[in-house]
C-alpha positions in Angstrom: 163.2 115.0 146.1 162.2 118.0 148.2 163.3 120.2 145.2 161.0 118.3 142.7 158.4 118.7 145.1 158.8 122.4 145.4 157.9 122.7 141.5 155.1 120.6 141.7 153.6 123.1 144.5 154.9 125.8 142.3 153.1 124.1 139.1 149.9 123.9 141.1 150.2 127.4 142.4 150.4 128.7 138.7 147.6 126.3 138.0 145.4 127.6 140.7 145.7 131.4 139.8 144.8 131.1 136.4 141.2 133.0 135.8 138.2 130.9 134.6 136.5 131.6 131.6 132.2 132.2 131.5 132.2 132.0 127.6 128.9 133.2 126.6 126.9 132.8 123.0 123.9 134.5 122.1 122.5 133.4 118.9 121.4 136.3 116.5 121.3 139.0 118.9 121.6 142.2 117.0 123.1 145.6 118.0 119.7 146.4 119.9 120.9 145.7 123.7 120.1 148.9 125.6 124.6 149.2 126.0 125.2 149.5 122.4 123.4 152.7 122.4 121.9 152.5 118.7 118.4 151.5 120.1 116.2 153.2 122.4 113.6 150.6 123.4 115.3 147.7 124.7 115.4 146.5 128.2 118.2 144.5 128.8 119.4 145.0 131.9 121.8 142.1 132.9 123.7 142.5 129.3 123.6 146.5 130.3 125.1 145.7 133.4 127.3 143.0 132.1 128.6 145.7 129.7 129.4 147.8 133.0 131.7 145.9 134.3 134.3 145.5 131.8 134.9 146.9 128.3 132.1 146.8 125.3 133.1 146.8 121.0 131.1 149.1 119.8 132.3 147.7 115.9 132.5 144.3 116.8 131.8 142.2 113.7 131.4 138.4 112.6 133.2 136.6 110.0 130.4 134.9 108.2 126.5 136.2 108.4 125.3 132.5 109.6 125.0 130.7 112.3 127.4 127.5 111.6 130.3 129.0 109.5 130.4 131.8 112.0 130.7 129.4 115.1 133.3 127.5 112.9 135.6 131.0 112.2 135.1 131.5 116.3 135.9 128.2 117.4 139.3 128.2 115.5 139.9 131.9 115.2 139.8 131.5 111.0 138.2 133.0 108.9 135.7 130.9 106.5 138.1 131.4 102.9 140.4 129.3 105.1 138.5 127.0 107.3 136.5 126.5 104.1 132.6 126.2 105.7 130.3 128.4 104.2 127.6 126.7 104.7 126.0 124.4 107.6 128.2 121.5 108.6 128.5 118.7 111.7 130.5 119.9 114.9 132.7 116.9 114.1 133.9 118.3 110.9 134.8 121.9 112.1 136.7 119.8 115.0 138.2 117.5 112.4 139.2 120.8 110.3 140.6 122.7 113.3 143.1 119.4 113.2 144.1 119.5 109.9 144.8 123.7 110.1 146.8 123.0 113.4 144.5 125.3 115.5 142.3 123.1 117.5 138.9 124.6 118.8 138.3 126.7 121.4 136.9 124.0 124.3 139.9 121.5 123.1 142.4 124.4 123.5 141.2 124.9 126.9 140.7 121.4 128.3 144.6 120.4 126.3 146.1 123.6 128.3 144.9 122.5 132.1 141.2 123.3 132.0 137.9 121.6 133.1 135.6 122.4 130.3 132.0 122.3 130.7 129.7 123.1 128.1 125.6 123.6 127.3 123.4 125.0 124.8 124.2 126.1 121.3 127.8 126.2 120.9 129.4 124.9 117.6 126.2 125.1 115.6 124.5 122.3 117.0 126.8 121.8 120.6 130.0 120.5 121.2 132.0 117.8 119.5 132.1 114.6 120.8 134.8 114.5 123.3 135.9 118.2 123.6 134.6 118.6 127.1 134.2 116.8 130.3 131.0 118.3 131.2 128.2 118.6 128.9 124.6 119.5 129.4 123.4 119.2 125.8 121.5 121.5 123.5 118.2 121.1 123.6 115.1 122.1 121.4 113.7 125.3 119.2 110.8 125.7 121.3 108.7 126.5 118.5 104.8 126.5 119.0 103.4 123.3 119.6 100.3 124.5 117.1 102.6 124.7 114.4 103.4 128.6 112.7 101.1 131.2 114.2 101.5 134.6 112.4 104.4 134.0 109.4 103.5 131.0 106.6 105.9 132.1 103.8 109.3 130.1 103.3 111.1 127.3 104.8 112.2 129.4 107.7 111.6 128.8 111.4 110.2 132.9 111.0 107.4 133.0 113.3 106.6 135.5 116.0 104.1 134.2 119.2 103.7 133.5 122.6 104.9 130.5 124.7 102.2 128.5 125.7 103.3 126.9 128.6 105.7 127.0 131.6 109.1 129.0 131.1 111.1 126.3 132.6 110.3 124.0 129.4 112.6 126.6 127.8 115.8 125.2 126.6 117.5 129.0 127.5 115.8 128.5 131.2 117.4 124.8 131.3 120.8 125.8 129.8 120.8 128.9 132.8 120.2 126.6 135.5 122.5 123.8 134.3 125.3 126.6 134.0 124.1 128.6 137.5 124.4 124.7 138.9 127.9 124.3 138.3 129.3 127.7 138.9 128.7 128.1 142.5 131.1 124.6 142.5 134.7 124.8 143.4 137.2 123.1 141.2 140.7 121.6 141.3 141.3 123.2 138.1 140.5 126.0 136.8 137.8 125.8 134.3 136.2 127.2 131.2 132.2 127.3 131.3 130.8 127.4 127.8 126.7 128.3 128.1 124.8 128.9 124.3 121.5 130.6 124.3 119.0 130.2 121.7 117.1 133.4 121.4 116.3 135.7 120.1 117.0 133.4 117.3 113.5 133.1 115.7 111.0 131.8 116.2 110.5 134.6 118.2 108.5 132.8 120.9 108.3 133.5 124.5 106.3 133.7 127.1 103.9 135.9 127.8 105.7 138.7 130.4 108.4 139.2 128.2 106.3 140.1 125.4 104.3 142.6 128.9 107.4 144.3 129.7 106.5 146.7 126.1 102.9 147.0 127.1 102.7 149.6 123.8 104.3 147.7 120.9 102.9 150.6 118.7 104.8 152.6 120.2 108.0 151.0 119.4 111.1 152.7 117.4 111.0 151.1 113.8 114.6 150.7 112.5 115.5 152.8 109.3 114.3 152.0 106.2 114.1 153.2 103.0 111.8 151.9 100.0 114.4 152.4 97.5 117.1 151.7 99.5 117.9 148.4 96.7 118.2 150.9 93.3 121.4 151.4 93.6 123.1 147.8 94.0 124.4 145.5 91.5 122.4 142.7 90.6 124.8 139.7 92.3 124.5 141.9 95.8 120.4 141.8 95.3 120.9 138.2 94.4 123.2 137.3 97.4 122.1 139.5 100.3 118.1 138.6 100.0 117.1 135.6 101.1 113.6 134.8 99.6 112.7 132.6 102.3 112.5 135.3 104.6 110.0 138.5 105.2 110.4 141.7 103.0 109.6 145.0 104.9 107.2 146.2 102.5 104.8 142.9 103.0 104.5 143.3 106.4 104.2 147.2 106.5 100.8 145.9 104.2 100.0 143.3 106.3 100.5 146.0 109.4 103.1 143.0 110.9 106.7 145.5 110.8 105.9 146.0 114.7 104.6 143.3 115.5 107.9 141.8 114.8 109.9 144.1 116.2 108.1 143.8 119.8 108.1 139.7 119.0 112.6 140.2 119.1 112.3 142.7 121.7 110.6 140.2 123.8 113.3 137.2 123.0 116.0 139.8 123.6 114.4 140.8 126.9 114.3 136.8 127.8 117.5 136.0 127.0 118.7 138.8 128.7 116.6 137.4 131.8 118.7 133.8 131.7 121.9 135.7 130.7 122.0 137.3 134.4 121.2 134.4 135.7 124.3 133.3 135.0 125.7 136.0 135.8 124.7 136.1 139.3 125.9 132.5 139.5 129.2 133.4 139.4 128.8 136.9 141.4 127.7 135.0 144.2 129.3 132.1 144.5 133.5 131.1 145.2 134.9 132.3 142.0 133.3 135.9 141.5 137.2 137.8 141.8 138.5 134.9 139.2 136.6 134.6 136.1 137.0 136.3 133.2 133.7 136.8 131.3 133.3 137.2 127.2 129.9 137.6 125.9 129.3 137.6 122.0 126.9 136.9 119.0 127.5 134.9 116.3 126.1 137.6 113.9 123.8 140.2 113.8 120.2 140.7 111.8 117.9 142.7 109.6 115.1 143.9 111.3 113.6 145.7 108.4 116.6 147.6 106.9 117.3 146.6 103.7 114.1 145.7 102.7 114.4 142.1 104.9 114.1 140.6 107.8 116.9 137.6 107.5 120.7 137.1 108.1 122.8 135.9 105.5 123.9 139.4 104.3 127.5 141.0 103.6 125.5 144.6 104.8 126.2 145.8 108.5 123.3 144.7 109.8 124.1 141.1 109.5 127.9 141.1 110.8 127.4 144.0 113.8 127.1 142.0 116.9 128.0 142.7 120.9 130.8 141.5 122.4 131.9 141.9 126.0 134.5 141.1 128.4 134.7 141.5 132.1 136.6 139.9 134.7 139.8 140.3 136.6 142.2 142.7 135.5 140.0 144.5 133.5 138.3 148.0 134.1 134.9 148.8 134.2 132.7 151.3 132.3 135.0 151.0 129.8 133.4 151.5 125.8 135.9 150.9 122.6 134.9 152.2 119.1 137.8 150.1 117.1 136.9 147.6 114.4 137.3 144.1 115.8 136.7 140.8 114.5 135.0 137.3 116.3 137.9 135.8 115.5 139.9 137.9 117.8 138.3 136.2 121.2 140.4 133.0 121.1 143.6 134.7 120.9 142.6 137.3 123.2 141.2 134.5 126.1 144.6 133.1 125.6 146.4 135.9 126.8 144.5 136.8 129.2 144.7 133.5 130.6 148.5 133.3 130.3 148.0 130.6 127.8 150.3 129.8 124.7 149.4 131.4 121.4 149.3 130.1 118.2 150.8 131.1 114.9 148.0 129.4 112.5 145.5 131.7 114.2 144.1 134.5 111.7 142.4 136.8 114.7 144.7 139.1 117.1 144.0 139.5 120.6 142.6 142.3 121.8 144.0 142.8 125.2 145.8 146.1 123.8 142.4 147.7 123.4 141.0 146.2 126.7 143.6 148.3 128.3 143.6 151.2 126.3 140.2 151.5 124.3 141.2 154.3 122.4 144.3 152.9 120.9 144.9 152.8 117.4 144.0 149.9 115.5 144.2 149.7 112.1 142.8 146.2 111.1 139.7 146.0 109.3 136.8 142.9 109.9 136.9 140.6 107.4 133.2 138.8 106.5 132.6 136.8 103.5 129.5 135.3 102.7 129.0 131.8 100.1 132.1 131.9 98.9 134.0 134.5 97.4 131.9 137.4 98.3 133.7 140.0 101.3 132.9 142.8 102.9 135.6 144.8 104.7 134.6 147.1 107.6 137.0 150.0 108.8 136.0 152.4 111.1 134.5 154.6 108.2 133.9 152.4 105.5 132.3 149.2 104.3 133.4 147.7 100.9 131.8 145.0 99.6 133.4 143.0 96.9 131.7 140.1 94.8 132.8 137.1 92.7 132.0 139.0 89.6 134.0 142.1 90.3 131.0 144.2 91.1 131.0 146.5 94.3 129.9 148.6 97.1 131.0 151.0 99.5 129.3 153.0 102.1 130.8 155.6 103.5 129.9 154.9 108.0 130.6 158.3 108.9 127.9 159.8 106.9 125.6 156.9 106.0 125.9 154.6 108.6 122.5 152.9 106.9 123.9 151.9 103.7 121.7 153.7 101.5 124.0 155.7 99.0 126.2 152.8 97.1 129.7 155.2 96.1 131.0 152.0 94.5 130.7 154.1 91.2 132.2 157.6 92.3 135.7 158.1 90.9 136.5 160.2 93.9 136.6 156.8 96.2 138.9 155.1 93.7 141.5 154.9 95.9 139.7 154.2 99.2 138.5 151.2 97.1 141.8 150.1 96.2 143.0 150.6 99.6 140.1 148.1 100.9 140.4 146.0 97.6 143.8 144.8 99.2 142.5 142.7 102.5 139.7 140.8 100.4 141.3 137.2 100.9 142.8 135.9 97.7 143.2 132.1 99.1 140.2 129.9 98.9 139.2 126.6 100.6 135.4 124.9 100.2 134.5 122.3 102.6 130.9 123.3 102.2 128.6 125.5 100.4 126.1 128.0 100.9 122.6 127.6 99.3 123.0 130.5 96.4 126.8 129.8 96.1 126.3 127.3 92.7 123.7 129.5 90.9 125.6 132.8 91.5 127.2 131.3 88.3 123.7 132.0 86.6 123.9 136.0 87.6 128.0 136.2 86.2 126.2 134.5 82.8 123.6 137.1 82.8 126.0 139.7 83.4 128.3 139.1 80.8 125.4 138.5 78.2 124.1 142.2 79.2 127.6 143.6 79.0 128.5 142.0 75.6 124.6 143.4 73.7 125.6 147.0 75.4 128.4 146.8 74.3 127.6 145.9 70.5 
């Protein structure tokens, strides 16, 4: 008896050292955070500081350019040719799916291996599943303007720029904060995994007023790169794919004098959610488990903000995959910056070893704890995105390749074009880079659900072949 005792003290002694987890999502937040060093204007200093106290990706990229597909890939460490969502689906279903691939999802994973999983905000693409944690505090609401769109009117798209009319705590970000801040200065018998999702600077880009304040000269702003012919040397399935007609086009608002506009309107959402991010933060800083918690901060994709012509997600360019992604916690130096390629899939596996917890063999993503210890190690596995279907883009440290369904291509060349403006698809000198990039576009294929354009890119492979056959005659 007093030996089976012993283990149980032992088993709760393991139990008890095991580090928390703050697992924080911010929803379209871009590479513009002050940290990631590729913008000048942004004041974000709770992600800057955040970024501080652990290590930062530098090439940190998402598996799908979309919101819900995205989450799914996170959630079960998959990428979408496998999980099969590439469009919009329930929470149920990508919980249902992480069953039938034997991977669970992240909050089940956590709560099956010992943990007391709490979770609020936008997590899966609308919350959590039913069941998958024993705390939740829901999602809550777009906070769009009560007066209906204020400055954009074109396309089904919440786009709309403006600010908040009325008090900041009617913000779902400022609820979700305080829900989160609530529970972390709590002790538990457990350790526990806190999942918060924050909304902004997902659009519409509408806050209230001092955030819009803290740029008192919005004309003064750094406009991202953009070239008007930047398009002329795509293929016609990429311009088809990659633009979403729903959404703004930079030279319509450069006419309509709206490009900055814009730009201060994200500034100001990045600025807020920045605000409630360090409010959690300081939650756990202050209270009983600041020297226990591990802390991963990430984006489910990136976002045009006048490059390429558009202002939209829902591309296989760099500017819709690049996102931030951060970890900070025990173990785990400080002021620490890695330029290797990783992937969104990689957090799951990589929480699971820094945890101590088992790994699993059906997860596609690698942790990452190698580079957290040594930055600068080599790491020679590319980011995989695919976008409605059979589209990829592979991203190396130097180059981007993007393949389509009807064989066409790009390739950009990082190094010396980090914009994507000069398409080397069609330079025999990068044959064999293209061969060599060719070989990790995913040749297995699974559709649970489908983007938008994904049935009538059959239209652009019919027009295609039509051209070829009459220049060919």
């Amino acid at each position: 008896m007093a030996w089976a005792f012993s283990l149980t003290c032992l088993s709760a002694l393991a139990v008890a050292q095991q580090p928390n987890v703050l697992f924080i999502a911010v929803d379209d937040l871009n590479d513009m955070p002050r940290f990631m060093g590729s913008y000048p204007d942004a004041i974000t200093p709770n992600l800057d500081r955040l970024a501080a106290k652990g290590i930062s990706f530098e090439r940190a990229h998402a598996q799908v350019p979309l919101c819900g597909p995205s989450r799914a890939s996170v959630m079960t460490s998959t990428i979408a040719t496998t999980h099969g969502f590439h469009g919009h689906m329930s929470d149920q279903k990508v919980q249902q799916r992480g069953k039938e691939m034997g991977t669970s999802t992240i909050p089940e994973y956590f709560k099956d291996n010992g943990y007391h999983v709490m979770a609020v905000g936008k997590i899966f693409h609308k919350h959590v599943p039913n069941g998958a944690v024993s705390e939740s505090g829901g999602r809550g609401g777009w906070n769009t303007h009560p007066k209906g769109k204020q400055n954009y009117t074109g396309g089904r798209t919440f786009t709309d720029w403006a600010q908040w009319p009325g008090a900041e705590n009617e913000m779902t970000d400022y609820q979700s904060a305080d829900w989160a801040a609530s529970r972390l200065k709590k002790t538990y018998d457990q350790p526990f995994m806190m999942m918060v999702g924050f909304l902004r600077p997902h659009v519409p880009w509408i806050v209230p007023k001092r955030w819009f304040d803290l740029y008192p000269n919005p004309e003064q702003l750094t406009l991202p790169p953009y070239k008007a012919d930047d398009l002329d040397d795509v293929p016609a399935m990429s311009a088809f794919l990659n633009l979403d007609d729903e959404m703004p086009r930079t030279s319509k608002l450069i006419e309509k004098k709206q490009w900055q506009d814009v730009i201060h309107a994200y500034l100001a959402s990045t600025s807020f959610v920045d605000h409630y991010v360090g409010k959690v933060i300081d939650a756990v800083e202050a209270g009983p488990n600041a020297d226990n918690t591990i802390i991963v901060l990430w984006s489910d994709h990136g976002y045009h903000l006048g490059e390429k012509n558009t202002f939209q997600k829902q591309s296989l360019w760099e500017r819709s995959s690049h996102v931030p992604l951060l970890f900070a916690g025990p173990n785990i130096k400080p002021q620490q910056v890695s330029g290797r390629v990783v992937s969104l899939i990689d957090i799951l596996p990589t929480l699971a070893e820094l945890c101590g917890l088992p790994t699993n063999q059906n997860w596609q993503g690698r942790s990452i704890k190698p580079l957290i210890e040594n930055p600068t190690k080599t790491w020679d596995y590319p980011a995989i995105t695919t976008w409605e279907g059979k589209n990829t883009a592979v991203q190396t440290e130097q180059y981007r390749y993007i393949h389509y369904i009807d064989g066409s291509e790009e390739l950009y060349d990082h190094e010396n074009d980090y914009n994507e403006w000069h398409n080397l698809a069609k330079d025999p000198k990068y044959r064999a880079i293209k061969k060599k990039l060719k070989a990790h576009v995913p040749t297995s294929y699974v559709e649970k659900s489908v983007g938008k354009k994904q049935r009538g890119m059959a239209g652009v492979i019919r027009k295609k072949k039509t051209t070829n056959k009459k220049t060919n005659s």
